[in-house]
Residue, then its C-alpha position, 0 to 999 in steps of 0.5 A: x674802418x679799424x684794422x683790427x680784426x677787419x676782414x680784406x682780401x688776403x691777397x692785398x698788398x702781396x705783390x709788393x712784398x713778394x720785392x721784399x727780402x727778409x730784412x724789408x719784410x721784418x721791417x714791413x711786419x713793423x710797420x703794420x703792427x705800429x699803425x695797428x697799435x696806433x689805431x688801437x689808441x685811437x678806437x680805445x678814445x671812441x669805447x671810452x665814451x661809449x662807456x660813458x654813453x652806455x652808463x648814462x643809458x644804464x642809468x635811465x634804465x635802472x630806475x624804473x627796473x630797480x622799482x619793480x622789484x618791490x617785495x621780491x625773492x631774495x634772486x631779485x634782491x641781489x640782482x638789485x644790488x649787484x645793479x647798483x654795485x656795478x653803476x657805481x663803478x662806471x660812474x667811477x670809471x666815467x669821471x676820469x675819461x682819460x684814464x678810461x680811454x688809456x684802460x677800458x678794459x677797466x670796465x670789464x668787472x663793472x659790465x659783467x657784474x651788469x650783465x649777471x644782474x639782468x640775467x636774474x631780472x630777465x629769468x624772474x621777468x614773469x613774476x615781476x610782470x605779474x607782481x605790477x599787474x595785480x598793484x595796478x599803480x600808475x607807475x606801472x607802465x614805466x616799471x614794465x618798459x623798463x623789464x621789457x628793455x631788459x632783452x636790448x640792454x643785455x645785447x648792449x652790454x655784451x657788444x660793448x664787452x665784444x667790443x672792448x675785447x677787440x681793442x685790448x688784443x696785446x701788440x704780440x697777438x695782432x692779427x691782419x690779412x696784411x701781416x698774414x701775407x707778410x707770414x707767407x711771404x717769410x715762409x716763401x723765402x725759407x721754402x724758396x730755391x737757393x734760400x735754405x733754412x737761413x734764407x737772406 
């Protein structure tokens, strides 16, 4: 389980750093931030290809939801081509993985512009349903599965979103329960009888 953001018991690991003076407590906050930073280099390797995985699921999306748009407002118009705008600069990001997982963040412009897009397919949603009904085209079928996936590709987009928000946290901004403990511990040391405001 990642250690970002996971939640445990506050308490974890407080009886040993209750031993600690302030010099090991500075070095026990160290070394949580360091195995933090680490596993963030390790999750930021995993969203890069989720990425990848949901430009891939973005693609086979596209094609029949960009068809449905036949003769539309010009709403549905732009969102076609903010759509296309933003698999462009995926498939961009995807083809240079490493670099990709050392940024995924990079990604971010991309998926918003994505999300925008389906935001306007999914609000003129009833037009477009009605605008295929009355063609009556064998094509029908797979241009309204594509409106109808819209609700679980935005869902998709939004937690991969989340998700590398998660993984982009800036090292100063790092939160456990481990280091919170660590926090109190400090604060216990300044509190504490005999310490006075330099402590050890």
């Amino acid at each position: 389980a990642s250690r970002i953001g996971r939640l445990a018991d506050p308490d974890a690991g407080a009886a040993d750093l209750a031993t600690l003076d302030r010099k090991g407590l500075r070095g026990a906050r160290e070394a949580e931030v360091q195995l933090m930073v680490a596993d963030q280099a390790a999750q930021r390797t995993a969203v890069a290809q989720e990425i990848a995985d949901h430009y891939g699921a973005a693609q086979a999306h596209q094609t029949p939801l960009l068809t449905a748009m036949g003769e539309t407002g010009s709403e549905i118009k732009s969102a076609g081509g903010a759509m296309r705008k933003a698999q462009r600069q995926l498939r961009s990001l995807t083809d240079t993985p490493k670099m990709l997982a050392d940024n995924p963040r990079s990604a971010m412009k991309a998926l918003q512009i994505e999300e925008e897009a389906l935001e306007r397919f999914a609000r003129n949603g009833d037009d477009l349903r009605a605008r295929i009904a009355a063609e009556g085209v064998d094509t029908g079928s797979a241009r309204l599965a594509a409106l109808d996936a819209i609700p679980g590709r935005l869902e998709a987009n939004r937690a991969l979103q989340a998700r590398i928000k998660e993984i982009s946290v800036p090292k100063a901004e790092l939160k456990s329960p481990r280091l919170a403990a660590i926090e109190d511990a400090t604060d216990m040391l300044t509190e504490g009888p005999g310490q006075g405001l330099v402590g050890k």
